[in-house]
C-alpha positions, -999 to 999 in steps of 0.1 A, spaced: 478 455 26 517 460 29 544 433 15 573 428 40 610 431 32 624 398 22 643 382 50 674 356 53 662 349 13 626 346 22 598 352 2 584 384 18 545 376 38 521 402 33 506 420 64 468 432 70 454 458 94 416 450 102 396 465 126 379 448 157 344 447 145 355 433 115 376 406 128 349 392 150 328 392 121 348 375 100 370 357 120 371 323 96 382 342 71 413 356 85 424 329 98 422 310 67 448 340 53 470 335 85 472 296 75 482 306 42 511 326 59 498 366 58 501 385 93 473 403 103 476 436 125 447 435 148 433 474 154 410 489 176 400 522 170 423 523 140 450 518 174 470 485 164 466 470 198 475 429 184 496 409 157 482 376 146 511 361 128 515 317 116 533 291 133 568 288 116 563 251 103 584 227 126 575 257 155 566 237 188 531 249 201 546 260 240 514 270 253 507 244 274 541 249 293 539 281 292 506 278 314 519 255 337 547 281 343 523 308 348 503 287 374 536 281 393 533 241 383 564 235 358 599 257 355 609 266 319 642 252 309 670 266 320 691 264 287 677 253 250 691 214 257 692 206 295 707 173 291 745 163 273 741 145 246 760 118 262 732 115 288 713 94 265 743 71 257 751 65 286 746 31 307 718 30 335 726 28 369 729 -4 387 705 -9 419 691 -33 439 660 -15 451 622 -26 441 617 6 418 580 -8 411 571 -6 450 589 29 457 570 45 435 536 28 444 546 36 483 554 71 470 522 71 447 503 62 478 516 84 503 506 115 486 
């Protein structure tokens, strides 16, 4: 097992190589240490050919996106925040159109 530099003042996260076979045969296990914040180096042959490392706490779970993206469904945001902040300040627009049967008619057509 191998301790990581400390990083931006961090306390440094230890680092595990296991093997395959012994992964799958203890998979619980390891998981349990990658809760508790150790990376494990997954190998395969003794060939690292993986790295199974925690969620940073507060780290949004993109994997759902991410699939949608692959499946050509959804497009991944252009910048980090799409929208001004002023967006959600500002006023609604005015209209005089039914919004409630548009988007049944809509909703219907398709």
């Amino acid at each position: 097992m191998a301790k990581l530099a400390k990083v931006g003042g961090k306390e440094p996260k230890t680092m595990r190589a296991v093997n395959l076979g012994d992964l799958k045969n203890n998979l619980s296990r390891y998981l349990s240490a990658v809760r508790r914040g150790e990376e494990l180096v997954v190998r395969d042959r003794n060939k690292p050919i993986a790295r199974i490392i925690p969620f940073a706490e507060g780290e949004p779970d993109e994997s759902e996106l991410e699939e949608l993206v692959s499946l050509g469904l959804a497009r991944p945001p252009r910048t980090k925040d799409p929208l001004p902040k002023s967006f959600w300040s500002e006023p609604l627009p005015e209209t005089d159109a039914d919004l409630v049967h548009l988007i049944r008619e809509d909703r219907d057509a398709g």
